[in-house]
KEDO-965900 format. One record per residue (C-alpha): residue number from 0; residue in three letters; z, x, y. Coordinates in steps of 0.001 Angstrom, whole numbers, plus 500000, padded with zeros to 6 digits. Layout:
BEGIN
+-----+-----+--------+--------+--------+
!   k !   r !     zz !     xx !     yy !
+-----+-----+--------+--------+--------+
! NUM ! ALA !      Z !      X !      Y !
...
+-----+-----+--------+--------+--------+
END
This chain:
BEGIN
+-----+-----+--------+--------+--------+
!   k !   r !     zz !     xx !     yy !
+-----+-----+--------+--------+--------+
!   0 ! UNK ! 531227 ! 095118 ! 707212 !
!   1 ! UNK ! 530687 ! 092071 ! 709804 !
!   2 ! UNK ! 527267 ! 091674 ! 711340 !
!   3 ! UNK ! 527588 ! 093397 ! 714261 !
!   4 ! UNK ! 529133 ! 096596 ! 712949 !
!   5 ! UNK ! 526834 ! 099407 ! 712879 !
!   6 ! UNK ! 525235 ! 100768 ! 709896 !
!   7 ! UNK ! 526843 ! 104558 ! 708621 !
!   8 ! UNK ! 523213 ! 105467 ! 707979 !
!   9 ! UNK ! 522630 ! 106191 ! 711809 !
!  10 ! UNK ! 520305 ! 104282 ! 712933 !
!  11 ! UNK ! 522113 ! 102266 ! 715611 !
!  12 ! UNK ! 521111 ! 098485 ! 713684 !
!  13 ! UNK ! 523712 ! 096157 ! 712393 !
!  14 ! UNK ! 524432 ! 096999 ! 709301 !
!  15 ! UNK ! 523008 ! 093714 ! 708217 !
!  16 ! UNK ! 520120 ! 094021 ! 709249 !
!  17 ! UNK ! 519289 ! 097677 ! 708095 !
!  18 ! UNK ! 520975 ! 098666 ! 704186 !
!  19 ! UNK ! 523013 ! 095936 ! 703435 !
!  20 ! UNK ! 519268 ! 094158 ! 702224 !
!  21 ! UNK ! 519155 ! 097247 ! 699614 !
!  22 ! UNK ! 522377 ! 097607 ! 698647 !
!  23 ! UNK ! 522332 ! 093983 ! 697849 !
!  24 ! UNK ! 519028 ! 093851 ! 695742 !
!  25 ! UNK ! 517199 ! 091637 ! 698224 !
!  26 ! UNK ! 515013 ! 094084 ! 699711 !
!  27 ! UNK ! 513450 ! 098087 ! 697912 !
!  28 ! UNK ! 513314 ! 100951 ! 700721 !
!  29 ! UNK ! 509967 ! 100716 ! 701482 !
!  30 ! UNK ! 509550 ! 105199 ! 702768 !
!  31 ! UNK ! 511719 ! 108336 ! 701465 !
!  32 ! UNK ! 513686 ! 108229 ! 704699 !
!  33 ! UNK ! 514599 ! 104363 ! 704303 !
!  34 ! UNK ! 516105 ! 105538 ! 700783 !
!  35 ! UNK ! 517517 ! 108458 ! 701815 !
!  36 ! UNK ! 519776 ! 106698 ! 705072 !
!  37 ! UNK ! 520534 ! 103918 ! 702597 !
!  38 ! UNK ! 521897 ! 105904 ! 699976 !
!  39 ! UNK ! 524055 ! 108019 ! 702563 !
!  40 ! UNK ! 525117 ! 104397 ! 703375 !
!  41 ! UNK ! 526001 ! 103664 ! 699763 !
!  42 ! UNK ! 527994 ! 107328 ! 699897 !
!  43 ! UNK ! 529882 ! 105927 ! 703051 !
!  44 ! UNK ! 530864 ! 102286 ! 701421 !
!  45 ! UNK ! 531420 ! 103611 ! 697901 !
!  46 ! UNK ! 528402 ! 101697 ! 696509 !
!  47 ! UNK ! 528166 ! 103797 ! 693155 !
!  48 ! UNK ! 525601 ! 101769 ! 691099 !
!  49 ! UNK ! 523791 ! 101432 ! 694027 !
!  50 ! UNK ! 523323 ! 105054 ! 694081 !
!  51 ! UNK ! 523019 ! 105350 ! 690295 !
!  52 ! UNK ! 519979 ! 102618 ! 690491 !
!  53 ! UNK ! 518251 ! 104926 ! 693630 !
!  54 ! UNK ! 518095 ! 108023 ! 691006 !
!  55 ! UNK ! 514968 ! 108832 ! 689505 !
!  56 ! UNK ! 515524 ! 106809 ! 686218 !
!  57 ! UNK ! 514658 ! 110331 ! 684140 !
!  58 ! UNK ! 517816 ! 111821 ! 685481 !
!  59 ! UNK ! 520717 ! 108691 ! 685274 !
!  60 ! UNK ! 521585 ! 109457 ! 681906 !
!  61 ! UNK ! 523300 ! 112802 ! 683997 !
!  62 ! UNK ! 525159 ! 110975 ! 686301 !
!  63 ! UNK ! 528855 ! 110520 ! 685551 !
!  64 ! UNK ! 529609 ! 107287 ! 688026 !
!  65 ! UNK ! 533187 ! 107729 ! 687441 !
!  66 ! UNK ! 533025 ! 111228 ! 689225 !
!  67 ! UNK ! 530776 ! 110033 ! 691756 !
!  68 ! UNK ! 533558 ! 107006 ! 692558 !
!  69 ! UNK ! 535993 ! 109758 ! 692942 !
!  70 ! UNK ! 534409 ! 112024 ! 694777 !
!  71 ! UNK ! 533709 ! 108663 ! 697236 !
!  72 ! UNK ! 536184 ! 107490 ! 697490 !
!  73 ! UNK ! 538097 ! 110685 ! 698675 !
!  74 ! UNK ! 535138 ! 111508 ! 700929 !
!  75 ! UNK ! 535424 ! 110418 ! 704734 !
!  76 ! UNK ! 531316 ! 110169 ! 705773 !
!  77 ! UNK ! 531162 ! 110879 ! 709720 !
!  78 ! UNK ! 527548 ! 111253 ! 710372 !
!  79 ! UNK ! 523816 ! 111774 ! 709183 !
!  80 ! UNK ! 521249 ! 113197 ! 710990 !
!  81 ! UNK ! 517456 ! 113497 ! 709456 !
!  82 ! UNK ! 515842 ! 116792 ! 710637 !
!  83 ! UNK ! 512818 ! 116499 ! 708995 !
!  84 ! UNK ! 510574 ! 114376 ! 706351 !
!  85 ! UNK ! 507411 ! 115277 ! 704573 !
!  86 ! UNK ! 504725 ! 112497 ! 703154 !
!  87 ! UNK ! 507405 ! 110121 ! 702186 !
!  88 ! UNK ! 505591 ! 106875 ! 703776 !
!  89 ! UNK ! 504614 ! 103498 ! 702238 !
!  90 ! UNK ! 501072 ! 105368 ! 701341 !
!  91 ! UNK ! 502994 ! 108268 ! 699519 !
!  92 ! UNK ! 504086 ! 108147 ! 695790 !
!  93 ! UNK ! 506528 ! 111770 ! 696751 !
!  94 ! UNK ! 508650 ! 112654 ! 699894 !
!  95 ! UNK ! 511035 ! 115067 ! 701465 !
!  96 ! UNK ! 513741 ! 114486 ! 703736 !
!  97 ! UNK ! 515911 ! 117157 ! 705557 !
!  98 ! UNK ! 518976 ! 115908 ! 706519 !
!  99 ! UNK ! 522746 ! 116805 ! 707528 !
! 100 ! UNK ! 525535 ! 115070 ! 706588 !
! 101 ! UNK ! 528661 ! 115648 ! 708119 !
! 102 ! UNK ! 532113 ! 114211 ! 706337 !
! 103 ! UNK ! 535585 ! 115476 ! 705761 !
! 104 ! UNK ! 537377 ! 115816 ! 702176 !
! 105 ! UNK ! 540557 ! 116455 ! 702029 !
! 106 ! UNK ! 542456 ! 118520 ! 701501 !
! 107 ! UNK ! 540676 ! 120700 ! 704091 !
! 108 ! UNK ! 540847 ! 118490 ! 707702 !
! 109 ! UNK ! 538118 ! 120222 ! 709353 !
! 110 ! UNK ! 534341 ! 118369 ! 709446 !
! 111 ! UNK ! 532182 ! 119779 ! 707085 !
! 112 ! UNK ! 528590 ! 119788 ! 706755 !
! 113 ! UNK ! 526495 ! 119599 ! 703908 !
! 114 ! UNK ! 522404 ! 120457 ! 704856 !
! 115 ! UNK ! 519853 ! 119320 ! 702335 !
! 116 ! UNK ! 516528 ! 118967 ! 701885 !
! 117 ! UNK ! 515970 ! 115857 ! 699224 !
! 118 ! UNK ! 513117 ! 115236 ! 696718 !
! 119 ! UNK ! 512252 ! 111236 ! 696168 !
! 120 ! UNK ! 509079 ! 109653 ! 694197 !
! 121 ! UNK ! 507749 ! 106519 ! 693938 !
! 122 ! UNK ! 507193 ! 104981 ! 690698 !
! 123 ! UNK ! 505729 ! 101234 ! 689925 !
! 124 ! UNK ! 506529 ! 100704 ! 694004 !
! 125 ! UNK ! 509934 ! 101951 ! 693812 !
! 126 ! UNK ! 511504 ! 105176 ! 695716 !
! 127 ! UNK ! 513883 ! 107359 ! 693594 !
! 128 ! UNK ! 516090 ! 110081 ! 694347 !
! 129 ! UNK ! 515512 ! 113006 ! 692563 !
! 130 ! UNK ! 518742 ! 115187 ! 692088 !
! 131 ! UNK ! 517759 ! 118784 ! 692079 !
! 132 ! UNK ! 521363 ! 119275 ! 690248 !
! 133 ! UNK ! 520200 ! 117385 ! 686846 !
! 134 ! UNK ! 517480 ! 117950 ! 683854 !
! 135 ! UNK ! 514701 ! 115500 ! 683833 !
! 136 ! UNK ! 514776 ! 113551 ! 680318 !
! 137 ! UNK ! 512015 ! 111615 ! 678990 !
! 138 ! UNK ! 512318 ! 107457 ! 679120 !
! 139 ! UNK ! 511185 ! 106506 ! 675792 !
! 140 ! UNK ! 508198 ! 103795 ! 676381 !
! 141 ! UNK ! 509289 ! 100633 ! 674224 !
! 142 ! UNK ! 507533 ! 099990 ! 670934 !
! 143 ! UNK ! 505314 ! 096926 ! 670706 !
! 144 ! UNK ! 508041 ! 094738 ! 668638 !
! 145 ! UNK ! 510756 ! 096097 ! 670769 !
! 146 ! UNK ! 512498 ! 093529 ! 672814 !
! 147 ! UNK ! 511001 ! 093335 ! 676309 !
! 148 ! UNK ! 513406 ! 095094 ! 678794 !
! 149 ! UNK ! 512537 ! 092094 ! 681606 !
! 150 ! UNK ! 515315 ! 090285 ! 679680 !
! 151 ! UNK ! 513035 ! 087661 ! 679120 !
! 152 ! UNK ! 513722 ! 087526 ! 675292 !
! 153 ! UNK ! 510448 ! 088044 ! 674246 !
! 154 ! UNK ! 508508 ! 090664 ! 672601 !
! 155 ! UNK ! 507894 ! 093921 ! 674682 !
! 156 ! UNK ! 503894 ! 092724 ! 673361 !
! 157 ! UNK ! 503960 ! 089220 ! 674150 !
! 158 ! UNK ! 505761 ! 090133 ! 677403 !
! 159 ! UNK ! 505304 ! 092813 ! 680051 !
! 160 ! UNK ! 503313 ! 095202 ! 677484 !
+-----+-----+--------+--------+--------+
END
């Protein structure tokens, strides 16, 4: 996308200036809603481990990406609107946000519509998606000696424990 095209999450900004920050890394979603538009975004431009990365670490082990890239990449995103959000600010730690999507996926040419209300929580300053279709699984804390996962090459002790 060029700088002046619009951003598929709706909100009228170049797309530059509004998810390409997140879907690059250089900036986190700093409310639910922020998330939420950016990972319809992702949906729109096929950004896969984008959207992998925005799910509530408990639940990526779930995720088949190769599905998801399918399903993508057959999908033709028209719109999102946001009806509603709940807590979800820069203060909050959980959020809701009600939305619409609208798309088409072939075979079937008409514009369908999928409504959703979506669960997110903030962990160590980060928003996740939580996906009401998967189990939550515990994330095994590393063990003292256990290589930090910083990818500094140290210790998880002598590191970030």
């Amino acid at each position: 996308m060029t700088k002046i095209s619009s951003c598929p999450c709706g909100t009228q900004k170049a797309y530059s200036d509004c998810c390409a920050p997140l879907h690059e890394g250089k900036a986190a979603a700093q409310t639910a809603e922020q998330l939420m538009r950016s990972r319809y975004a992702g949906w729109s431009l096929g950004l896969i481990d984008y959207l992998f990365e925005t799910t509530w670490p408990k639940q990526q082990a779930g995720l088949k990406q190769n599905e998801m890239q399918d399903w993508a990449d057959r999908t033709q995103w028209i719109s999102l609107s946001i009806l509603d959000t709940a807590a979800g600010t820069e203060k909050d730690v959980n959020g809701e946000v009600e939305f619409l999507a609208r798309f088409k996926l072939p075979p079937v040419e008409a514009i369908q519509e999928h409504k959703e209300r979506s669960s997110f929580i903030k962990e160590n300053g980060i928003w996740f998606f939580i996906d009401p279709t998967l189990p939550i699984q515990s994330v095994k804390a590393p063990g003292r000696n256990d290589p930090c996962s910083c990818g500094s090459g140290k210790k998880y002790k002598k590191c970030c424990g």
